[in-house]
C-alpha positions in Angstrom: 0.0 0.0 0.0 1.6 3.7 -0.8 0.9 6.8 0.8 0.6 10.1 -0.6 0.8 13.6 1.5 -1.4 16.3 -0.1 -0.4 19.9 1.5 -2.9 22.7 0.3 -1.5 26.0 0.1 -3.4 28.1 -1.8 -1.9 32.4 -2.3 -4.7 34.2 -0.8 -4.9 34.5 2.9 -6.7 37.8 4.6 -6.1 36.7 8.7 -2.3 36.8 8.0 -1.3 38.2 4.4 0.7 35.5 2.4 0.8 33.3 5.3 2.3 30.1 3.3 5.1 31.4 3.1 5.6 33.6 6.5 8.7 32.3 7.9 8.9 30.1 11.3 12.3 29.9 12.2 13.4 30.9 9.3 11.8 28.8 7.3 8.3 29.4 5.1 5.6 27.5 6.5 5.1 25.6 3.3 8.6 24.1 4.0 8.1 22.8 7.2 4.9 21.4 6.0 7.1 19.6 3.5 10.1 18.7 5.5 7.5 16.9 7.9 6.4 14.6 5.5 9.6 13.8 4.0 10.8 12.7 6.9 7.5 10.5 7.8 8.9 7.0 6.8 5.8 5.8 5.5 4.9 9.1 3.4 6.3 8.0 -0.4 5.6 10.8 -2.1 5.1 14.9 -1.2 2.6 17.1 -3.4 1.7 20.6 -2.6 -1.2 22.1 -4.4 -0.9 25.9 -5.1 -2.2 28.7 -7.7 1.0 30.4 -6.4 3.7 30.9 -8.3 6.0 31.5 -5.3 4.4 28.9 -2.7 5.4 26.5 -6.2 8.7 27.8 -6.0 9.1 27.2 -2.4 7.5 23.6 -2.1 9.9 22.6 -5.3 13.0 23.6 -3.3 11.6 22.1 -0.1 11.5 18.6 -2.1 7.9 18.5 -2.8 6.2 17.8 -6.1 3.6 20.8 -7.1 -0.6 20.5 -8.1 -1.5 23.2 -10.4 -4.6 24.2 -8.5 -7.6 25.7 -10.6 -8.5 29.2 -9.6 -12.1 28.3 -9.6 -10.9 25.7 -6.1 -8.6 28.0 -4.5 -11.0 31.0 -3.6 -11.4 31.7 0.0 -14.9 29.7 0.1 -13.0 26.9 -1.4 -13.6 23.7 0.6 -9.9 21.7 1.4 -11.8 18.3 0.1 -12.4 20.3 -3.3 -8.6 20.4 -3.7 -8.0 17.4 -2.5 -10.2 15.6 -5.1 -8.5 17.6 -8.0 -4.9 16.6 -6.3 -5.9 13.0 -6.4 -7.0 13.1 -10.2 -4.0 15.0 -11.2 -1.5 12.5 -8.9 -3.3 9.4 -10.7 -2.3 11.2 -14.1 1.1 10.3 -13.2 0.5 6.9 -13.0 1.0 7.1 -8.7 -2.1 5.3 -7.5 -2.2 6.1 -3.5 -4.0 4.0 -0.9 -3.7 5.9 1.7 -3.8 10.3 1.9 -2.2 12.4 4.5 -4.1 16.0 4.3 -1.6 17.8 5.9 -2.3 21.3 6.5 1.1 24.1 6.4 -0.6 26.6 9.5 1.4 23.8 12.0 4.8 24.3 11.9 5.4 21.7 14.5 3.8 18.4 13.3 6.1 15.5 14.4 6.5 13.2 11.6 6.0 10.1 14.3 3.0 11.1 14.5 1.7 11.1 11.0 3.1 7.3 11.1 0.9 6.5 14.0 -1.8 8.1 11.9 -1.0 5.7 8.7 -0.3 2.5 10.5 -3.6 2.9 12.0 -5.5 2.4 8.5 -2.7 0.2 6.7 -3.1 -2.1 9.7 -6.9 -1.2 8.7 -8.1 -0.3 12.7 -9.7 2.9 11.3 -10.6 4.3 7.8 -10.1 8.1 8.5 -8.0 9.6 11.1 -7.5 12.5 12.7 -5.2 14.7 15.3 -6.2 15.9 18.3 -5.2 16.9 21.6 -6.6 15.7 24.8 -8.5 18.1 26.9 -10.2 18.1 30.2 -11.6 21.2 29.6 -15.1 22.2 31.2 -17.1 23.1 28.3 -20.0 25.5 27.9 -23.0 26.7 25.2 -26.1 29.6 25.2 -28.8 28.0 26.4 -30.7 30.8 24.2 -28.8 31.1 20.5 -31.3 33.9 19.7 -29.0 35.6 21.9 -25.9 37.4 21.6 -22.8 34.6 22.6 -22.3 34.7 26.1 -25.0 37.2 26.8 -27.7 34.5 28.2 -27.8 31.8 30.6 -25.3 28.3 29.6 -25.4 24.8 29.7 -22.9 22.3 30.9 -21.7 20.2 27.6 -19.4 17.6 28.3 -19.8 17.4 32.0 -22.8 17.8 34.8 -22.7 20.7 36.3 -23.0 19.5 39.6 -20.7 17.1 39.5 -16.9 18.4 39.7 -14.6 15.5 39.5 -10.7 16.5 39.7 -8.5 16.2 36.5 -6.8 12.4 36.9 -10.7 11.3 37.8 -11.7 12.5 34.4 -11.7 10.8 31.2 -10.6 13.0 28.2 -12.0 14.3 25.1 -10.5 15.2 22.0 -9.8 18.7 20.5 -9.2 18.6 16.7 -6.1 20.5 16.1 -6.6 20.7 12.1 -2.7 19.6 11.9 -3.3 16.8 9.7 -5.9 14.4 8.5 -5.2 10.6 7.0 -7.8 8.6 5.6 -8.3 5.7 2.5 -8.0 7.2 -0.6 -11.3 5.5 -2.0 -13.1 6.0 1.1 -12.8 9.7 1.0 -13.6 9.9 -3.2 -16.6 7.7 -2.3 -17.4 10.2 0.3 -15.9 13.3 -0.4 -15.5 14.4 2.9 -12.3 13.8 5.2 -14.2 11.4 8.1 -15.6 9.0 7.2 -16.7 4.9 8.6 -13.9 4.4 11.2 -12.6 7.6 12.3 -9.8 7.3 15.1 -7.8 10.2 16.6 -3.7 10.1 17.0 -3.0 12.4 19.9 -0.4 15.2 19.6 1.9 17.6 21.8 1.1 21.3 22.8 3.1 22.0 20.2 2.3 19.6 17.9 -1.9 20.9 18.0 -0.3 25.0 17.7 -2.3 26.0 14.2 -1.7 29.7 13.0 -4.5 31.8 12.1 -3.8 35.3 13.5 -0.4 37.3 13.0 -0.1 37.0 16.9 -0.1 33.1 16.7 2.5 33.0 13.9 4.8 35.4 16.2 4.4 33.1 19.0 5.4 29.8 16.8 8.3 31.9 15.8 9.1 32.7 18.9 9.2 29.0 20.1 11.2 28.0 16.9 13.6 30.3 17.8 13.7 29.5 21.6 14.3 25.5 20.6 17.0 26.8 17.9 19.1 28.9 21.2 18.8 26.0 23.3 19.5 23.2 21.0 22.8 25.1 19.5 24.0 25.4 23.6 23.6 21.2 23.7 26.3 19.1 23.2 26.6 16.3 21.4 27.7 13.2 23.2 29.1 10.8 20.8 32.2 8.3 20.6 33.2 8.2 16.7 32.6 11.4 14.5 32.1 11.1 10.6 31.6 13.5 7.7 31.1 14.0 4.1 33.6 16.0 2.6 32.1 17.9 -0.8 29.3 20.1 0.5 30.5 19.5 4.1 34.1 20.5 4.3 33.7 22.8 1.1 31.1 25.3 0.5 29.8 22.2 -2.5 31.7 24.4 -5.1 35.3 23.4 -7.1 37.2 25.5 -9.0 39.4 24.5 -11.9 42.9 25.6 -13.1 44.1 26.4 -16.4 45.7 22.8 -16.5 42.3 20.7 -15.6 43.4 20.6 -11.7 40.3 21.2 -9.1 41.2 23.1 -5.8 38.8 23.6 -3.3 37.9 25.9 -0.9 38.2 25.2 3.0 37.7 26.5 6.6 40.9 26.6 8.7 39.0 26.7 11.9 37.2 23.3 10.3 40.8 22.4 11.0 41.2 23.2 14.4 38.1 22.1 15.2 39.3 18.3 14.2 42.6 18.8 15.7 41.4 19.5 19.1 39.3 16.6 18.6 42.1 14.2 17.9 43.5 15.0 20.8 40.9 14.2 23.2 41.2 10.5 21.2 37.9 10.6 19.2 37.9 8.8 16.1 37.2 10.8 13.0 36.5 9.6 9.6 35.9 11.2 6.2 33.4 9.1 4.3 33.1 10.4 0.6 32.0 8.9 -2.7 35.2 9.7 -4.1 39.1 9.6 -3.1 40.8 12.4 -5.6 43.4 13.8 -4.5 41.6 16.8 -3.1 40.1 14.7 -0.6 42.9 12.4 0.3 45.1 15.8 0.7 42.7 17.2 3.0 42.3 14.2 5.2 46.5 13.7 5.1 46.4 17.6 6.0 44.1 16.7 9.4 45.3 13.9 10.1 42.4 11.5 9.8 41.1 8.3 8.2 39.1 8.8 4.6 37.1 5.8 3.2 36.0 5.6 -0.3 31.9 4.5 -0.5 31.7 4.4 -4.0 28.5 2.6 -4.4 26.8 2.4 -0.5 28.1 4.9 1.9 25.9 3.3 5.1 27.5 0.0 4.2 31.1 1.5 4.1 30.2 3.3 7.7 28.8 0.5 9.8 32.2 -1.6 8.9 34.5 1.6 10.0 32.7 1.5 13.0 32.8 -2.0 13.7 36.7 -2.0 12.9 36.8 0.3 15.9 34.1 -1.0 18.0 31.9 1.8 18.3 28.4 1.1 18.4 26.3 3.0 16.0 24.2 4.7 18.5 27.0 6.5 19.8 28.3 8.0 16.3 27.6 11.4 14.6 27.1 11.8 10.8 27.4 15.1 9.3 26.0 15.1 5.8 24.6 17.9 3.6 23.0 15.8 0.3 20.9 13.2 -0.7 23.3 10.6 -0.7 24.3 11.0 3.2 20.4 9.8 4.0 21.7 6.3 4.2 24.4 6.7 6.6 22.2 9.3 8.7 20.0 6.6 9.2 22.4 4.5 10.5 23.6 6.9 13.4 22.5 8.0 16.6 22.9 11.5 15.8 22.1 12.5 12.1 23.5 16.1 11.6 23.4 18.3 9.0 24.9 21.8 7.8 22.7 24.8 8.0 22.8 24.5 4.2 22.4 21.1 3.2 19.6 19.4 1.2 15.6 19.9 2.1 15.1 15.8 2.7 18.7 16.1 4.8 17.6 18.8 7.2 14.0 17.0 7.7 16.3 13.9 8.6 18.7 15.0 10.7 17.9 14.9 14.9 20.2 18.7 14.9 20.9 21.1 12.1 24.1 23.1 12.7 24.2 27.0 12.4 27.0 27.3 10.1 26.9 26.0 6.1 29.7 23.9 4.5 32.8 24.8 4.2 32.1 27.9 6.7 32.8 26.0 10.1 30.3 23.6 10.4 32.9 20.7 11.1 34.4 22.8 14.1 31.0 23.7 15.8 30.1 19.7 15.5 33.4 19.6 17.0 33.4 22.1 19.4 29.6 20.4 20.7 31.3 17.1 20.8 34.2 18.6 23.0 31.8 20.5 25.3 30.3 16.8 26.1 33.4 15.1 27.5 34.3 15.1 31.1 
């Protein structure tokens, strides 16, 4: 069975103006909608659908495939299950055929991608048809007894509780708020139905942060302020590991060569990189440079450092988990620091997947830190510096 993530993103938004792409943490909203489903492990395929030419632009970059979306569905009384019908039609056009949709909507910048797997397992293992997140809540709820009235100008009526009765919070049982994060349901069940619940609908349960949506400019500062409280606190971490490894191109190197007039490449480099690996050498942690390629660039560079480079030429997560059986490190206690595509497999094999601040969209959803600095521009010395500030 596949799995398809739809995100709707349509231009127009009058609560908060061009709110797709209004940045959380730096990054547009769309983006972190897409980075979450990318790094879902049972999401195969991304789609954003957009009549925006920059949201498009965005979602490309982000890794995501784009939905034209008709301007006659993507007008403010536009219903989500209108575009999600059309996004179906035009994904089946190219020959994808999805059992399973994730409707995930981009005003959540915090969605954990665990818990859009809980949400899929829970109709591929077919205990629910349609599900939905949702936060608990033991919240006292009220409603005018009189609706002729102005709201909260007449008497009111207990809802989910009796009045008289006042049980304390761990004597309650809770219900469910829907947090509008993200929706998963059979894809024939909702065409049959054309509406997102439908015959067994189940909730997966999500964080504080996780059920945040953005609908006001004070909510999206608020989100932003969060991001930016995590990103402070997670660069003062350190990062406790027994083996570090990196990439070189991309990593070591801004990702750019440059050529002589006789054919030679020279690259550029970071001398406090350098330091960074020296100091770590001499607190006795291993380092290795894993790269697809051994020129002589990369060979000089590790000879320069002093450390161990190992060509991967055809599977980079193979070549690492012998390097760190040769020197008995468990996996779980290694770092990876990649930047591209092709470091996905060894970031999956590590405790702690790291990436530089400008590496690839599906790297950065996959990595458990992102570094502040880019390649080639001292990213190898503040992975160094964290692993440093972790030994006793």
């Amino acid at each position: 069975m596949s799995t398809v993530a739809i995100i709707p993103a349509r231009g127009g938004s009058k609560g908060v103006p061009g709110k797709n792409l209004r940045p959380v943490g730096g990054v547009p909203l769309v983006a972190r909608a897409v980075r979450t489903c990318l790094a879902a492990t049972s999401i195969d395929d991304v789609f954003v659908s957009t009549d925006d030419s920059a949201i498009a632009e965005v979602a490309r970059r982000a890794g995501a495939e784009v939905i034209e979306r008709p301007a006659e569905i993507a007008g403010d009384t536009a219903t989500s299950e209108s575009a999600l019908t059309h996004a179906i039609a035009v994904i089946t056009e190219r020959d994808r055929q999805p059992d399973v949709i994730a409707f995930v909507q981009c005003t959540s910048p915090f969605i954990d991608p665990g818990d859009l797997d809980r949400a899929v397992e829970l109709i591929m293992t077919d205990r629910a048809d349609s599900v939905l997140s949702a936060i608990e809540t033991y919240e006292f709820l009220w409603r005018d007894a009189d609706v002729s009235l102005p709201a909260g100008t007449g008497q009111v009526i207990g809802q989910n509780h009796d009045a008289a009765y006042r049980p304390l919070r761990q004597q309650r049982r809770p219900d469910f708020r829907e947090t509008g994060a993200f929706y998963v349901m059979r894809t024939d069940g909702f065409l049959a139905h054309r509406h997102r619940f439908f015959g067994r609908t189940s909730v997966v349960a999500v964080s504080e942060f996780g059920s945040l949506e953005i609908d006001t400019v004070e909510q999206l500062q608020l989100a932003d302020a969060i991001c930016t409280g995590e990103q402070r606190q997670s660069r003062a971490l350190p990062i406790d590991v027994d083996a570090v490894i990196t990439d070189f191109d991309g990593v070591h190197t801004p990702d750019t060569a440059y050529i002589d007039a006789h054919g030679n490449e020279l690259v550029e480099v970071s001398r406090s990189d350098g330091l960074g690996v020296e100091r770590l050498r001499h607190a006795g942690l291993p380092f290795l440079i894993l790269s697809k390629e051994t020129n002589p660039v990369v060979l000089g560079r590790a000879t320069k450092l002093g450390v161990e480079v190992r060509n991967a030429i055809e599977d980079k997560a193979t070549a690492l988990q012998k390097w760190l059986a040769d020197i008995g490190v468990p996996p779980e206690r290694a770092a990876y620091l990649g930047n591209d595509v092709n470091d996905l497999g060894p970031m999956s094999v590590v405790g702690w997947p790291i990436a530089v601040s400008d590496a690839h969209p599906q790297v950065l959803a996959a990595a458990k830190i992102v570094l502040t600095a880019a390649g080639g521009r001292g990213a190898v010395r503040e992975l160094c510096d964290r692993v440093l500030a972790s030994q006793p």
